[in-house]
C-alpha atoms as one frame of an Amber mdcrd trajectory, in Angstrom:
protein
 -16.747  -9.872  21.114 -16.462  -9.291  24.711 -18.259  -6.627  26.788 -14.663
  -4.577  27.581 -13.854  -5.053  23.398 -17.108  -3.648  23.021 -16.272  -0.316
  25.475 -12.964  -0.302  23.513 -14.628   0.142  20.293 -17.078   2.409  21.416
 -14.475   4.918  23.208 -12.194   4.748  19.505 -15.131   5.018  17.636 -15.998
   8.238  19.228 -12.656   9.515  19.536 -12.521   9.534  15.545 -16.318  10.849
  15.400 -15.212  13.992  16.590 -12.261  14.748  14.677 -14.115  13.304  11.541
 -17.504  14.638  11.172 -16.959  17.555  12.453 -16.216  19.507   8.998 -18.937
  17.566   7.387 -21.583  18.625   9.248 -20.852  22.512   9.763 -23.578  24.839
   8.564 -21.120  26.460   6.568 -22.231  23.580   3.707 -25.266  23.412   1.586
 -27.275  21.000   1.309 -27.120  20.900  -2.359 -24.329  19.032  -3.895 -23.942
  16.705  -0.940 -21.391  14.132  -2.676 -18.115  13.721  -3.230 -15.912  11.754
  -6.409 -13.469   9.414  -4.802 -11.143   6.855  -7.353  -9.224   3.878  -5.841
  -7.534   1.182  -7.329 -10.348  -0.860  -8.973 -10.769  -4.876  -8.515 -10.946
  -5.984  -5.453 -10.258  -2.911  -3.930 -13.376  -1.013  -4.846 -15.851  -2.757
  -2.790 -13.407  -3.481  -0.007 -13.207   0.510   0.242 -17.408   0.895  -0.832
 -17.705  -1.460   2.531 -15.241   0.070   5.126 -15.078   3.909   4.722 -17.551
   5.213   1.199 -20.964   3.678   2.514 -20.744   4.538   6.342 -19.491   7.760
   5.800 -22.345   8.060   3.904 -24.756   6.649   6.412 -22.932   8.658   9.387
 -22.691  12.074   6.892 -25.476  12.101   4.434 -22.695  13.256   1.849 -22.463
  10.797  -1.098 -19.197   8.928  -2.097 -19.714   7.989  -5.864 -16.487   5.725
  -6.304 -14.803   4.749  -9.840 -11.506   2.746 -10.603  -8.538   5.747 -11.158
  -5.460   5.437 -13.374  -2.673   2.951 -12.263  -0.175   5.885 -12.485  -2.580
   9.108 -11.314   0.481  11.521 -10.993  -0.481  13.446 -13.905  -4.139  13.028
 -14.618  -3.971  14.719 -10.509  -1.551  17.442 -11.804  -3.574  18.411 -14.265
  -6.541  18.564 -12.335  -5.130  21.170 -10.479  -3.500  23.011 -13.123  -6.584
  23.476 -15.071  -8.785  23.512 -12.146 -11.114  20.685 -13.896 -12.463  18.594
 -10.831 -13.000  15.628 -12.272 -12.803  13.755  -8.972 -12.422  15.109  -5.254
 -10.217  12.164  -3.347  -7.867   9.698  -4.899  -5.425   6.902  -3.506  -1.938
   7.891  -3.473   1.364   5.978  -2.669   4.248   7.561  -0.420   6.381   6.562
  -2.255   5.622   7.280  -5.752   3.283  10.461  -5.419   2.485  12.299  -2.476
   6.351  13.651  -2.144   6.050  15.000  -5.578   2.551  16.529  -5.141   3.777
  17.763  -2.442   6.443  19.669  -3.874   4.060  21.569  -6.626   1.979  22.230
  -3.900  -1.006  20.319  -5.397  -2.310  18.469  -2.502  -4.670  20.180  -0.541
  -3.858  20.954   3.333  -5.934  18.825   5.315  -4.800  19.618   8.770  -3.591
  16.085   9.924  -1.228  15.816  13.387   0.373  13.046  13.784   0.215  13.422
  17.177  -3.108  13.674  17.541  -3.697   9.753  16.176  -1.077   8.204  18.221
  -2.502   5.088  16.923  -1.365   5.621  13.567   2.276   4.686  12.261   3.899
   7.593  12.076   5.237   7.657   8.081   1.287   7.054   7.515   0.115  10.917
   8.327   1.167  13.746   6.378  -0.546  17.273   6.743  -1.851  16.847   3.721
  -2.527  12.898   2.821  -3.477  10.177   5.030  -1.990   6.668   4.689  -4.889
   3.796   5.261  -3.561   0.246   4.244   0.069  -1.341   3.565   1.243  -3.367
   0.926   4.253  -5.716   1.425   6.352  -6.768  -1.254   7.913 -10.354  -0.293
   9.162 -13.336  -1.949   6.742 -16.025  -2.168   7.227 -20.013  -2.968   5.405
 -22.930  -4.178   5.672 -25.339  -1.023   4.778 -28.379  -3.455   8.502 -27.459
  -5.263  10.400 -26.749  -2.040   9.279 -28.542   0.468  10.851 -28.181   4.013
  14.189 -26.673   2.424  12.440 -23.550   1.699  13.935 -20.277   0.725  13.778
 -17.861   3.895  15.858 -14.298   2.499  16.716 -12.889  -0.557  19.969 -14.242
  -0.535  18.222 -17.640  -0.994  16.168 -15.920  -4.063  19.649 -15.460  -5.768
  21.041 -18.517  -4.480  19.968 -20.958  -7.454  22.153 -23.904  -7.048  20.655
 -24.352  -3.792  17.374 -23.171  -4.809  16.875 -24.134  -8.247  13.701 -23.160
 -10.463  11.727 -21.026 -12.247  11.759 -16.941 -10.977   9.836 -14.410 -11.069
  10.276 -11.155  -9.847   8.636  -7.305 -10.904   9.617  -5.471 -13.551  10.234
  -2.176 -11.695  13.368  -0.577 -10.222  11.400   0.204  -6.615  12.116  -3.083
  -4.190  13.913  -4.668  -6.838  17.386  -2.195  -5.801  16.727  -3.362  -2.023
  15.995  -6.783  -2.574  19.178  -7.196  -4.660  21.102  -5.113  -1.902  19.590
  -7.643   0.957  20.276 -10.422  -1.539  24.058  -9.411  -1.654  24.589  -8.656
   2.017  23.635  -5.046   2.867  21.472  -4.669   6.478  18.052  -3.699   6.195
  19.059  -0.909   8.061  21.837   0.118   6.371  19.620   0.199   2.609  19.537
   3.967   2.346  21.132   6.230   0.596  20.950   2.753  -1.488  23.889   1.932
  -3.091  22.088   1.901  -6.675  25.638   0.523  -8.748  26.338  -2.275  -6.137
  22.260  -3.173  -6.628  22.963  -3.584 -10.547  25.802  -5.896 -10.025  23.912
  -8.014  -7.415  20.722  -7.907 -10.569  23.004  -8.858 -13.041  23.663 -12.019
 -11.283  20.012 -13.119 -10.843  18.688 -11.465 -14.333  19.461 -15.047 -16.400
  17.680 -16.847 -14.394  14.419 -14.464 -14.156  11.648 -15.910 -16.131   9.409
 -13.929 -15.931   9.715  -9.902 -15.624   5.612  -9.135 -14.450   3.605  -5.988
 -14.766   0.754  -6.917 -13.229  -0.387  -8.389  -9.698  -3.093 -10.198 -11.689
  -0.197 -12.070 -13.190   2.194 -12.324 -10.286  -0.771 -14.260  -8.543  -1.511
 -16.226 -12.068   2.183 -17.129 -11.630   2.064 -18.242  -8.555  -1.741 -20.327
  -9.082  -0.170 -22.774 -12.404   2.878 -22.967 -11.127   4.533 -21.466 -13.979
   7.198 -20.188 -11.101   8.394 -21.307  -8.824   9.315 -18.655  -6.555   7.825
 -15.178  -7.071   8.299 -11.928  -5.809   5.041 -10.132  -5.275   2.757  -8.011
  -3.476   1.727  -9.944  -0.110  -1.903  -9.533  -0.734  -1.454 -11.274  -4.430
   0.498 -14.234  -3.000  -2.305 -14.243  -0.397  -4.567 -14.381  -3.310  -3.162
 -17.644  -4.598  -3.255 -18.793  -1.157  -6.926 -17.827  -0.797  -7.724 -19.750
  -4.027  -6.136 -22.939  -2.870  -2.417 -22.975  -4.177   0.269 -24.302  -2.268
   1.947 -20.383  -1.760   3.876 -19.644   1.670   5.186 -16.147   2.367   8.593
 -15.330   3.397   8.019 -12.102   5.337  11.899 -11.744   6.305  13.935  -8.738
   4.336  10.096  -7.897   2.674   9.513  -4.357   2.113   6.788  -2.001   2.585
   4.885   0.721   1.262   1.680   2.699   2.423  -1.289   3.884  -0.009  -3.696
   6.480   1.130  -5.959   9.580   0.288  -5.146  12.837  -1.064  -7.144  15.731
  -2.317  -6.271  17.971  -5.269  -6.279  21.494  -4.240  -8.686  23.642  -4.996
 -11.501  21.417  -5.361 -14.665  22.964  -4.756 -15.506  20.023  -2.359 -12.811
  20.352  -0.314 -14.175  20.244   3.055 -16.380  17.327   2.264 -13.256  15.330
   1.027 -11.270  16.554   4.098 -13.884  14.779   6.098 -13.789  11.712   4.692
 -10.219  11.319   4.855 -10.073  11.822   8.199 -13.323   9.416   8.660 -10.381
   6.766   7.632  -8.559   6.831   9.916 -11.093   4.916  12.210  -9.435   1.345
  13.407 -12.581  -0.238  13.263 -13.202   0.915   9.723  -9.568   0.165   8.890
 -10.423  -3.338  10.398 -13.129  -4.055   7.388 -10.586  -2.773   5.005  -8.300
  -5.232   6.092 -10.681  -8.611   6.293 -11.769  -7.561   2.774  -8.386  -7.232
   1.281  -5.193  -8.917   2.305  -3.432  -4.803   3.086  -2.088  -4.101   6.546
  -3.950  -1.282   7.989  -1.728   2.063   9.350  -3.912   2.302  12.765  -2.444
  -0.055  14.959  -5.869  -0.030  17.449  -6.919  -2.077  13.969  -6.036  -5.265
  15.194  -8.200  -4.917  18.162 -11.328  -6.184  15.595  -9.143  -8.605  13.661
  -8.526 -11.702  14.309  -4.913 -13.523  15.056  -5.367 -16.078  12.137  -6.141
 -12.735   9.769  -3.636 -10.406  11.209  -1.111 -13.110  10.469  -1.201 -12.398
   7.006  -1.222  -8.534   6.896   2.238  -6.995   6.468   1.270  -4.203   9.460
   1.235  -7.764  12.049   3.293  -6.801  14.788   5.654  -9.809  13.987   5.649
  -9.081  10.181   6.280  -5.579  10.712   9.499  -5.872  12.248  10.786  -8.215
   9.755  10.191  -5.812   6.792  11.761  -2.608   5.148   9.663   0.880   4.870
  10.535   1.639   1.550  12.496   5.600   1.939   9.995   8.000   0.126  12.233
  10.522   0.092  14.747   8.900  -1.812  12.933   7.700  -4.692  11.420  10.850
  -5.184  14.828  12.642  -5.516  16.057   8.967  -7.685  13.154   7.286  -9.273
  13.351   8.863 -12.779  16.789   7.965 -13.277  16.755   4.532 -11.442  14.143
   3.908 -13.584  15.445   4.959 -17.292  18.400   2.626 -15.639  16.725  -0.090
 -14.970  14.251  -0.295 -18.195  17.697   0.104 -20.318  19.576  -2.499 -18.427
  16.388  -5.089 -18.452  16.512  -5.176 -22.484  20.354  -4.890 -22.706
């Protein structure tokens, strides 16, 4: 790294120091208790986070992160929490999408005093007052280059398109990107998704769902998918495709009309460690510590100064890649949280109908 990267890091680093360790190290805390309970995803997410943000916070705080795998849906394990004021844990991984609106709404999160405008580095949708958004997953279709050769699929209207593009699907079985992929897939603008037009998605669905293979729950078996070649064409999480990639399959990513989603931390109010967790949370937003997040796991990181310690093969394959970015969709928060229970009861009813 060169001497001017070097100053560059240095003058970030210590941008963040102040706004991040400040809380942690007021006299205002004792010194008993120094620790706090933080859950993320689990697999290969855990040590990816242990390495970039839980151990040097500890080294630069003296405050402890113990770390254990949380529930794939947290919503109401978090709710509870606060309800009953029973801290089980302090700081949790939350999506936009799914959680932090409705948290938000019950007034469970915990006010942690972000400003967007004071981290101009960050994308904007990524900081909330209350939650702070630290890696991006993509959702994009995905191919086996040994069936497709040169005349690859390159859009979702290729995905539905199986006489020219014949062989075996695979796409989630979820309601959220499957409406906007079959709204691409039948025409719409990327920026014309929202309010999305959730009858004309069914119709586009019901013209792809007999030739869906497989319906998967899992990343685990997206990638598996992808690995044997049991499909042919897959639509996935970018960092599972990746995955496939990393383990030697013949996977390319189509990062045209993907779509996007950010995960991040939250705190449930009231916790009696609140400060600490504030602190940490705002430790995150680091680039450089974002960076190690990012080598470690195939997730785009929010902080655009990121990519200043990554490299151009590695940032190619991170949805947050200046030239992925503008090919993909931010999937609208807002209006799943008003529309995801009923989308969903939808969906699940039309999948087994």
């Amino acid at each position: 790294m060169s001497g001017t990267c070097n100053l560059r890091r240095r003058t970030v680093l210590q941008s963040f120091a102040g706004l991040a360790l400040a809380p942690a190290l007021s006299p205002a805390f004792g010194q008993s208790d120094k620790r706090i309970i933080v859950t993320d995803p689990g697999g290969p997410y855990s040590p990816a986070y242990r390495k970039a943000f839980y151990d040097p916070f500890e080294k630069a705080t003296g405050i402890r992160v113990v770390s254990a795998a949380r529930e794939s849906q947290p919503l109401a394990q978090f709710s509870a929490m606060v309800e009953t004021k029973n801290y089980i844990w302090d700081v949790t991984t939350l999506t936009l999408s799914a959680d932090v609106l409705r948290l938000e709404s019950r007034g469970f999160l915990e006010p942690i005093g972000l400003n967007g405008a004071e981290m101009p580095g960050l994308l904007a949708s990524a900081v909330r007052p209350d939650w702070l958004g630290v890696n991006v997953y993509g959702t994009v279709l995905s191919y086996r280059k040994d069936r497709y050769g040169v005349s690859a699929p390159r859009s979702m209207r290729d995905f539905w398109d199986v006489q020219k593009f014949p062989g075996r699907r695979a796409m989630r079985r979820s309601p959220l990107d499957s409406l906007e992929q079959a709204l691409m897939a039948d025409g719409v603008p990327a920026d014309k998704l929202y309010p999305l037009d959730v009858d004309r998605a069914f119709r586009s669905l019901d013209r792809i769902k007999p030739h869906v293979a497989v319906w998967w729950t899992s990343g685990a078996q997206a990638t598996q998918l992808l690995q044997t070649g049991d499909a042919d064409m897959v639509i996935t999480w970018s960092s599972r495709a990746q995955t496939a990639i990393d383990n030697g399959a013949p996977v390319e990513i189509v990062w045209n009309q993907g779509t996007y989603a950010i995960e991040g931390w939250g705190i449930p109010r009231g916790t009696p460690r609140a400060e600490y967790a504030k602190a940490f949370v705002k430790f995150c937003a680091d680039p450089a510590r974002q960076a190690v997040l990012a080598n470690s796991v195939a997730a785009g990181p929010t902080n655009r100064r990121a990519f200043e310690f990554i490299s151009p093969a590695r940032s190619a394959i991170l949805p947050t890649a200046p030239d992925n970015l503008k090919q993909e969709v931010n999937v609208n928060a807002a209006w799943w949280d008003k529309n995801r229970e009923a989308v969903t009861e939808r969906f699940d009813t039309w999948l087994i109908g």
